[in-house]
N, C-alpha and C positions, 0 to 999 in steps of 0.2 A: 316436747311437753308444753311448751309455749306455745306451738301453734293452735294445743288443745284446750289449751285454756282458754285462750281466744275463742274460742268456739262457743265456749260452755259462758259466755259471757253477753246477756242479750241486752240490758240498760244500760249502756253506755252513751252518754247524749242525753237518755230519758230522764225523768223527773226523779229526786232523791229519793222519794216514797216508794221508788219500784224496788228499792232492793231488798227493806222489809217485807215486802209482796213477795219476791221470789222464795225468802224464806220461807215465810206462812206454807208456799207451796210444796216447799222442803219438806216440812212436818207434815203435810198431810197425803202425800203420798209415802212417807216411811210408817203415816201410822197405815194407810190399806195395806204395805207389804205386811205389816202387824198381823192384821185379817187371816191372811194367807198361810201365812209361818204357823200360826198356831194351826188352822185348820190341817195341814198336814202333819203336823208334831201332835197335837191332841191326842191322837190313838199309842202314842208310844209312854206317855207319861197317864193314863185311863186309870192304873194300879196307885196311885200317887195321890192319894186324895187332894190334899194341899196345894198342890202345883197343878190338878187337874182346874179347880176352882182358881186357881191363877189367872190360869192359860184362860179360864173361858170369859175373866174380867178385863182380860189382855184383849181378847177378841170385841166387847163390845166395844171397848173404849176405841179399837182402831177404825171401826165403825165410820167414827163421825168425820173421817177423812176425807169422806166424799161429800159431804155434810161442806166442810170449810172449804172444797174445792168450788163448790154450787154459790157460795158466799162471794167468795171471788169473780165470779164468772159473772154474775148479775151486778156484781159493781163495776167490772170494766163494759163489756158488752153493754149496759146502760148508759153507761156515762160516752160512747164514743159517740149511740143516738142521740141523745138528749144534746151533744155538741153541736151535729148540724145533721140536716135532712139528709137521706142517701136513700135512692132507689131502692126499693124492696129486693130485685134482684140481683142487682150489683152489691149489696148485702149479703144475699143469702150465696151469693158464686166465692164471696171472699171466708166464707163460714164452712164451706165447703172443700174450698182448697186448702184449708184450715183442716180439716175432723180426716180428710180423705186418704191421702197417700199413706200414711204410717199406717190406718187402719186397715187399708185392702192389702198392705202388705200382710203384716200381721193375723190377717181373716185367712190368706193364702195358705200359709201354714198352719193353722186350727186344720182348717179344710184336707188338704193335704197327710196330715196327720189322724186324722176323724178317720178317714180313706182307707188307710194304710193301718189302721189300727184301732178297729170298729169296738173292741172292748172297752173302749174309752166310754160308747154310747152317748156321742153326741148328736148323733146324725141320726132322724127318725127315719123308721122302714117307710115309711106311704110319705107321698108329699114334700120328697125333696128340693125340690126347683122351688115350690112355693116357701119352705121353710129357707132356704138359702137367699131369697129375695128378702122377702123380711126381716135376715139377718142384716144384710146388703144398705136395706133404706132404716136399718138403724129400730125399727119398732121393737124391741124385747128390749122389756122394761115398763113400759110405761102401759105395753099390750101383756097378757099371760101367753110368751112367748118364753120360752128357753132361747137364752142366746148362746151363740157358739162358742168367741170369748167371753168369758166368765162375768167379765169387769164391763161389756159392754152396755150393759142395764143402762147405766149413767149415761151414756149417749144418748139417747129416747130421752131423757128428761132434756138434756141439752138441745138440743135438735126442737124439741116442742116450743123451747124459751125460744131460739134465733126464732121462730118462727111466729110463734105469739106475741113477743115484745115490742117490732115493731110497729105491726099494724095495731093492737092497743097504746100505742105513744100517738100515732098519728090521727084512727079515728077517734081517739081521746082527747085531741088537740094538748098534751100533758106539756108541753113546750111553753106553753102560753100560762100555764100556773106558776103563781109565785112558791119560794120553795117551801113556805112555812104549809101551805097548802097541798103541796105534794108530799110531804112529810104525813101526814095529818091523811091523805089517800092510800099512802102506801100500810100505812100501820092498822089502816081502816081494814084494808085488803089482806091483808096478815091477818088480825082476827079474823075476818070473816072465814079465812081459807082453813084456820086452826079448828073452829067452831064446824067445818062442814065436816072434817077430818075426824074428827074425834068423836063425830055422832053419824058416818056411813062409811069409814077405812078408805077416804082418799090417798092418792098422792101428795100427803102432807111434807116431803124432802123441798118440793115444788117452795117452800116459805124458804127457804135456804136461799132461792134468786134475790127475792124479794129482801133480805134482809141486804142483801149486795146493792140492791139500787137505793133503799133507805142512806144505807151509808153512804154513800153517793153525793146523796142529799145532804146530809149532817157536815159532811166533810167542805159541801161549799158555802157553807153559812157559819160566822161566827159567831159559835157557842160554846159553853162547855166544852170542855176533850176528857176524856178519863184518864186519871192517874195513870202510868203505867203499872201502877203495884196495883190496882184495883182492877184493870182489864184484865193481867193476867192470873192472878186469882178466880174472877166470874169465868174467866173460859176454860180454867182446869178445871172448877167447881160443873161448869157445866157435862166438860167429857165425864167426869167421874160419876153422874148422875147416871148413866149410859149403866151403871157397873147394877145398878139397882132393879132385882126383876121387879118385872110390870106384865101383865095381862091387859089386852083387849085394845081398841085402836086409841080410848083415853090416855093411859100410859104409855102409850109412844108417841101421841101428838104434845105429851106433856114436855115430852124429853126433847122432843125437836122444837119446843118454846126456850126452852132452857137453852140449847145450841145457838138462836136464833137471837136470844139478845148475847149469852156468855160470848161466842164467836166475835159477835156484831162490835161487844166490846172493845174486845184485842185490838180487831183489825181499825178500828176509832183511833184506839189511840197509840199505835203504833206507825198507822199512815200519818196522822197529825203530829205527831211526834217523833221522826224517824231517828232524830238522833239522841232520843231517849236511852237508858241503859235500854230498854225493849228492843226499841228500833232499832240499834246496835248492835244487840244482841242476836236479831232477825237478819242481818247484814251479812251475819256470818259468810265469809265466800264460799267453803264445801258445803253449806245449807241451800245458799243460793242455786249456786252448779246441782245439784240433784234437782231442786225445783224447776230448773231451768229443761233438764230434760226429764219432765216428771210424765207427761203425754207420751214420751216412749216408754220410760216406766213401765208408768200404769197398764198399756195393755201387753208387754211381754212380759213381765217379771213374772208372773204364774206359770208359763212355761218354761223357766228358768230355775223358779222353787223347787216345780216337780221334778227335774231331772238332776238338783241339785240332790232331792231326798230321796232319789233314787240311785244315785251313786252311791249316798248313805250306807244305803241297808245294802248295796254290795260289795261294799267293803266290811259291814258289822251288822247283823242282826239288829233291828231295832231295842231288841231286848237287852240288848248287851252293851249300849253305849251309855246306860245310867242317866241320870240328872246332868251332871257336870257336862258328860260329852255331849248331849243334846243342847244343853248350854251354849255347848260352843259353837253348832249349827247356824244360830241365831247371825254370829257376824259373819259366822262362814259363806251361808246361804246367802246373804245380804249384798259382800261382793260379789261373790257369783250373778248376782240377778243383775248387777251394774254395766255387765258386758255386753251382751246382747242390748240393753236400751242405751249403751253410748254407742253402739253400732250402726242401731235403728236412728239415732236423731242425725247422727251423723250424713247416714249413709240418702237418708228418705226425708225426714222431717224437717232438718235444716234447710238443706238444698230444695226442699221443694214447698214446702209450706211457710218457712220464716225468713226467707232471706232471698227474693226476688229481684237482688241487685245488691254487687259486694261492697257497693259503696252508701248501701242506704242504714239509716240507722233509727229503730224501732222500738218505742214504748213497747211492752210485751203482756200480753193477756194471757188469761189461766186457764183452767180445765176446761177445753182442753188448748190450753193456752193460745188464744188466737191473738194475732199480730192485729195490734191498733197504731194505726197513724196517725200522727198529729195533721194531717194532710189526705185527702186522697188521691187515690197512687192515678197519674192521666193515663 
C-alpha cells in the first residue's frame, strides 16, 4: 500500500499551491465521470420524471469538467513559457511524450474493440486509414470528426494550444510586456474570442486557456486575492448556470463567460491562498491521488462504465433495479472505473510520461497533466 501511495504522489519538493491544483483536478475529472454515468443510467430512470430532470442537470453541470481542466492547462503550460525561451521543438517532443503513450495505448483498445465488435459503429465503412490517422494526430474535435475515444475531442483543443501559444508568445515578443499590460491583452483577447463566438458558433471552450494564462498573470502581481468564501460561491454559481437551457451559440458563449471568471475565481484564490480552509480543503490526499491520475482516468473510465453497466443489466434487468439500486451504481461504477486508470498510470503513464528518472522530482501540470520543470531536463 505504501509503495502505492508513493506513486500517486507527484508534488512532493513542488510548490505548496500544487496540491490545491491536484484537487481542482480531482473534481473535474469526477465531474466528466458525471457526463458519463448519467449518459448510461439516463435510459433506465426515462419513466422517472424527477430524477430524469435530475440526471440531465447532473449532466450539464459535469460538463464544465473539461472547461476547468483547459483552465489549468493554460495556467501551467503558460507560465513554464513565459519562464524562459525553449525551442519550439524541444517543447512540442516534451508535449508529446506527455499526450502520447497512455493515449496509443488506450486508442489500441478502442480499435481493437471497434474490430471485433463493429455494432459498436465506430469505425466508418469508406476511408479508414484516413479516419484512423486523424484519430492518431489528435484532429476530432476542433475538426467535424468523430473520434474514436469518446473524451478524445479535448485533445484537438489541447494540441492546437501547445501549438499556437508558443509561437504567439514569441512572435508577440509577450515576454517583454509589463504584467499590467498583459493582463489588460489577455482580457482584451477573451472578449474579442467571446464576441466572435457568440456571433459565428466558434470554438469558444478555446477562452478556458486563456483564463489559465490570465491567472497566471494575476497570481504574479500583488493584488487582490478573493475571499475563499466568495471564489467558491462564483464557481458553483457559475457550474449551476450550465443547469439553465439556452439556445443558439449566445447562450453557450454566455455560460462559458460565466465559467471563465466563476473558475478563474477559485483557482485565484485557492492557489494564493493554499492554506486557506479552500486550499485545505483542495489538499485533500484522496482528491489529490484521483487528480493525479486523472489523464488515465479521463480516457479509460468510459470503457470501464460501459462494462461496469453491462454487468448490470446481467445480473438485473435495468428495469428492476429501481431508484435506490441504480443509486448505488453511482459509487459502484465509480470504483470500478478506478482500476483500469490505476493500471494505465501505473503501468504506461508514470513510467513513461512522468517520471524519466527515479530520482527527479517534478512540479506537475494538468489535462492532460504535462510534467513542468523547474529546470530543463539536459
Amino acid at each position: 500500500m505504501q509503495w502505492l501511495l508513493e506513486r500517486l504522489e507527484l508534488s512532493r519538493g513542488g510548490s505548496r499551491n500544487m496540491l490545491p491544483m491536484e484537487g481542482l483536478r480531482g473534481i473535474a475529472v469526477f465531474l466528466v465521470f458525471l457526463v458519463h454515468f448519467v449518459s448510461l443510467s439516463a435510459p433506465w430512470f426515462a419513466s422517472v420524471g424527477w430524477l430524469a430532470a435530475l440526471l440531465n442537470g447532473v449532466h450539464a453541470i459535469g460538463n464544465t469538467g473539461v472547461d476547468l481542466f483547459f483552465l489549468l492547462s493554460g495556467y501551467l503550460i503558460y507560465g513554464t513559457l513565459m519562464r524562459r525561451d525553449q525551442p519550439f521543438a524541444r517543447f512540442m517532443l516534451r508535449r508529446v511524450r506527455r499526450i502520447y503513450p497512455a493515449f496509443l495505448v488506450v486508442f489500441a483498445v478502442y480499435l481493437v474493440l471497434a474490430i471485433v465488435m463493429p455494432s459498436l459503429g465506430k469505425l466508418p465503412a469508406t476511408g479508414l486509414p484516413q479516419y484512423i490517422l486523424a484519430n492518431l494526430l489528435l484532429l476530432p474535435g476542433l475538426f467535424p470528426i468523430e473520434p474514436l475515444i469518446t473524451v478524445a475531442w479535448s485533445l484537438s483543443y489541447e494540441m492546437f494550444f501547445y501549438l499556437f501559444l508558443p509561437i504567439a508568445i514569441a512572435s508577440g515578443k509577450f515576454r517583454a510586456w509589463s504584467p499590467t499590460n498583459r493582463i489588460v491583452g489577455l482580457l482584451v483577447l477573451a472578449a474579442v474570442l467571446f464576441a466572435y463566438c457568440a456571433a459565428a458558433t466558434g470554438p469558444v471552450r478555446l477562452a478556458m486557456f486563456v483564463a489559465g494564462m490570465l491567472l497566471h498573470e494575476l497570481l504574479s502581481v500583488t493584488i487582490w486575492r478573493p475571499a475563499p468564501s466568495l471564489a467558491a460561491i462564483s464557481g458553483f454559481a457559475a457550474v449551476l448556470l450550465k443547469v439553465i437551457p439556452t439556445e443558439g451559440s449566445v447562450g453557450f458563449t454566455l455560460k462559458v463567460v460565466a465559467l471563465f471568471f466563476g473558475f478563474g475565481l477559485l483557482c485565484w484564490s485557492c492557489l494564493a491562498q493554499p492554506h486557506s480552509w479552500l486550499g485545505l480543503g483542495l489538499s485533500w490526499a484522496p482528491l489529490r491521488w484521483l487528480g493525479n491520475i486523472s489523464y488515465s482516468y479521463y480516457l479509460v473510465h468510459g470503457l470501464a462504465l460501459q462494462a461496469g453497466f453491462k454487468l448490470a443489466t446481467t445480473m438485473l434487468p435495468a428495469a428492476q433495479w429501481g431508484v435506490l439500486g441504480g443509486a448505488l451504481l453511482l459509487p459502484a461504477t465509480f470504483a470500478l472505473s478506478l482500476l483500469p486508470s490505476l493500471l494505465l498510470y501505473l503501468i504506461v503513464e508514470r513510467p513513461l510520461s512522468l517520471v524519466p528518472g527515479e530520482q527527479t522530482r517534478r512540479s506537475v501540470d494538468v489535462f492532460p497533466m504535462n510534467v513542468i520543470d523547474d529546470k530543463e531536463p539536459t
